[in-house]
C-alpha angles and dihedrals in degrees: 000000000000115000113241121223097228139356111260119249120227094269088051088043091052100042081053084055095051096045088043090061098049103042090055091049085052098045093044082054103060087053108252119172109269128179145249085287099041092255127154109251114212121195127141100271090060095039099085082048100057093033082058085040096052091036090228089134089107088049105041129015111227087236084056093047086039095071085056092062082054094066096052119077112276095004100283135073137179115283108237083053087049092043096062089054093046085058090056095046078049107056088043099055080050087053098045086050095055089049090056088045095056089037087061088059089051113130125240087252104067083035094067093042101052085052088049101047083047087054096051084049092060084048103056094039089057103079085187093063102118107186092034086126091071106041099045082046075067106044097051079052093061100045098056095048099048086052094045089047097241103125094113093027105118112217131233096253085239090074101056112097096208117091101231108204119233124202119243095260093055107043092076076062107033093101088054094045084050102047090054082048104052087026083073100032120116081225090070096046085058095045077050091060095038101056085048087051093043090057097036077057102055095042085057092051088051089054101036081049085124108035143059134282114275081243095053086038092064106031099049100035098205091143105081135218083231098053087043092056102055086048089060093039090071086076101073095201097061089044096101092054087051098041080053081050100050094045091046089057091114093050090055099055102091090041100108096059137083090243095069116119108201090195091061094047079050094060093049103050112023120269085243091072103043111085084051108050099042097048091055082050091057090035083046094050103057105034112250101145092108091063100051143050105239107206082056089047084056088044091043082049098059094035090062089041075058099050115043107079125259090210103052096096098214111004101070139084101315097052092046097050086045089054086048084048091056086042087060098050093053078055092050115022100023091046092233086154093067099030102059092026098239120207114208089262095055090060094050093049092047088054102040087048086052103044088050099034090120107024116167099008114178096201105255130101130250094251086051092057094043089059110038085049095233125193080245087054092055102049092060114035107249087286124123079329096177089037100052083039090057098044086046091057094049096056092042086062100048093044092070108089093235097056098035105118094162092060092118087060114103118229091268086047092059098041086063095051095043089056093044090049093036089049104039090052093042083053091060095069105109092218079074093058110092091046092051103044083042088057093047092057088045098054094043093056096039081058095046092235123185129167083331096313108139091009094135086069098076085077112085113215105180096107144344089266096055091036090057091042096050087049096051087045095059090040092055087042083054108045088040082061097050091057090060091039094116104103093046091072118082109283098252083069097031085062100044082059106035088063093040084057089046096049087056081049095052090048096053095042089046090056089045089063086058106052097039102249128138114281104249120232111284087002100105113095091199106061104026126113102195091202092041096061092044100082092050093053091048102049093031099045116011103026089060096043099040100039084053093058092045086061084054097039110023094185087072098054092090077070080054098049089043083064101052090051101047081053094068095040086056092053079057102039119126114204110228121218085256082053096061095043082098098066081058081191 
């Protein structure tokens, strides 16, 4: 019969159950021909009718419900047998709406690829094609620009492969006229990047002489918590961190997993002690320990707790340390490591970045400070204000000498790491989100990616620069998921978030109505409903991003399939008195 999209959980069961009941009272009603058992007959001349009885026309045409009857033995079946199949259809023509909705938001861009990749399919299927080989040769060029984002990326003019002919009077200057070229070539900024990467590289190998690959590191785990933490333990100030860490073992069990609740954890250990301790865990875990000074990371730690602000409900450290703890498990459980072929510092960077990525958040939105014309505002243009503010604040942090912990890193070192954190929090502006997400899509169907088949492609391995450039572009997709993460946890967790966030909504829309600014979107206490906006965040934003990755990284799709359901349980959801505390109307 027909496939269903996903296996019901009990309160569906039990709201089938429900609508089952009373559509066959009300069919039975309206005195339809029922048999020996009392039982609903369905065949193709009542249909119409029970379609009209039950009001479904909106939902299912009857042509749609009429290919069902052909599947049962002589085309009719009971209906409390049919209706279980109706439900399917059902769920799947809401499905395939969605799809066209989301289609229809669909960027130029992906537009362009997916016509593109119809039109190399024509090619290759006309065997009289005679100059195919060109212009698939083109196609395939166009492809792959548009989904590395180069389309409006000018070149060095020594990496183009065609010979362009100067005239005599030009060729005594042609390697001036190059350099200001290429001096101001996207192109250069990236060789720029490269040659930094390809050093830091080397430095890490020489480092790393005695020991295993990052990727054999994680994946085969020989190096122990235990052994790690003697090694930290030689530096004494760090020695009370470590000695937390040690006592708090059996908390930390169930860390690397989605079912952890770090409110729970909180209440454990003390609030005080999270963002540490898990960050030395992360910083533990993958080794990182030849790149820092120890005693400075435990500094840097409480510096951030420091930073980020206590009364700021839902961006401060906790929701920077959970969205470190989702970095991790990328690392771990989505094989990011050996996808992207991260180098130690690119794990560093990608932590740090996600630790800090909004650090000293004051609790209002961009488009608050934008308006209200704010000295943050200022600062930054009017561009990613929260996001540059943040990255600002990191670096000014690790800059001082007693929080440096980077200080071992050599100056192409650092560079690396400076690009990874900058472009992984700038990442995290939602204004970002639709190109991103648009380049995503377009890269996985450029690749031809499917349930990981193919994965290895999103790195681009034409050169240092693009390798560089398609790794920092997965890292910044990923971190950006994590931050909207939220509705991927176990809803226990998902609702304890969701009305901090809106109690930091409410705030700012309460001061904007002092003010007399605009009241921003979900920020008016008075006309919010906090379950009613979930389902629309979570199909609209997380669903598309994070169903993209899963096709990338299949091991993350059960985060996926956390969100659908929560989605459901939202459109359920009954607030409690403590719940609407938060409209404190």
């Amino acid at each position: 019969m027909v496939e269903s999209l996903q296996v019901p959980n009990q309160l569906e069961q039990e709201m089938n159950q429900l609508f089952l009941t009373e559509w066959e009272q009300k069919l039975k009603d309206s005195g339809l021909f029922t048999d020996s058992e009392n039982h609903i007959i369905v065949n193709s001349q009542n249909l119409p009718i029970i379609i009209g009885v039950i009001d479904l026309q909106e939902v299912v045409q009857v042509g749609e419900a009429q290919t069902l009857l052909t599947f049962y033995e002589n085309s009719q079946a009971r209906f409390d047998v049919f209706y279980k199949d109706l439900i399917k259809l059902m769920n799947q023509i809401a499905d395939q709406d969605y799809q066209k909705i989301v289609g229809a938001y669909a960027t130029p861009a992906e537009r362009i690829i997916k016509t593109l990749l119809l039109i190399k399919d024509t090619y290759l299927r006309d065997q009289e094609a005679n100059d195919s080989e060109e212009i698939l040769r083109e196609i395939n060029f166009a492809i792959n620009n548009i989904a590395e984002r180069r389309i409006y990326q000018t070149s060095a003019l020594q990496q183009f492969d065609i010979n362009i002919p100067l005239p005599e009077n030009m060729k005594k200057n042609s390697q001036i006229i190059e350099g200001w070229l290429n001096e101001y070539s996207d192109a250069n900024h990236e060789s720029s990047s490269s040659s930094s990467l390809r050093a830091a590289k080397l430095q890490g190998l020489s480092r790393h002489s005695s020991s295993s690959s990052v990727a054999d590191q994680s994946s085969s785990g020989q190096t122990t918590s235990k052994e790690m933490i003697k090694n930290f333990r030689r530096r004494s100030t760090i020695r009370s961190l470590v000695s937390d860490y040690e006592k708090l073992e059996s908390q930390l069990k169930d860390i690397d997993n989605r079912s952890f609740n770090i409110f729970q954890f909180t209440s454990q250990i003390g609030r005080h002690l999270v963002l540490p301790i898990l960050g030395l865990h992360l910083f533990i875990q993958h080794h990182l320990d030849v790149y820092i000074n120890e005693r400075k990371l435990a500094m840097f730690f409480e510096d951030v707790v420091r930073t980020y602000r206590r009364d700021v409900q839902y961006h401060n450290d906790l929701h920077g340390i959970d969205a470190a703890h989702m970095a991790n498990l990328f690392l771990l459980q989505g094989g990011l490591i050996q996808l992207a072929e991260l180098e130690h510092i690119d794990i560093m960077a990608f932590l740090t970045a996600a630790i800090c990525h909004d650090l000293g958040h004051d609790g209002f939105t961009n488009g608050y400070h934008v308006n209200a014309f704010t000295d943050r505002a200022i600062r930054y243009n009017d561009v990613s204000v929260q996001e540059n503010y943040h990255v600002a604040e990191t670096f000014a942090i690790i800059k001082k000498d007693e929080t440096n912990f980077l200080e071992q890193l050599t100056a192409d070192e650092m560079k690396v790491f400076r690009k990874r954190v900058i472009g992984c929090i700038l990442a995290t502006d939602m204004a970002k989100h639709a190109a991103d997400l648009s380049g995503l899509k377009g890269l996985v169907d450029a690749k031809q990616i499917k349930a990981g088949e193919n994965a290895f492609l999103v790195i681009n391995k034409e050169n240092e620069a693009a390798i560089f450039k398609s790794q920092q572009f997965i890292l910044e997709c990923c971190l950006h998921a994590c931050d909207v993460s939220q509705p991927t946890r176990p809803f226990e967790v998902v609702k304890e978030w969701t009305y901090l966030l809106f109690e930091e909504f409410f705030n700012q829309g309460d001061l904007e109505k002092d003010q007399g600014l605009p009241i921003s979107f979900l920020c008016n206490r008075e006309t919010t409903i906090v379950p009613k906006m979930q389902p629309g965040f979570i199909n609209g934003i997380t669903l598309p991003l994070w169903d993209t990755i899963a096709i990338i990284m299949p091991n993350m799709k059960e985060f996926v399939d956390e969100a659908k359901a929560n989605v459901t349980k939202w459109d359920n959801y009954e607030e409690t008195e403590e719940d609407k505390k938060v409209y404190n109307k």
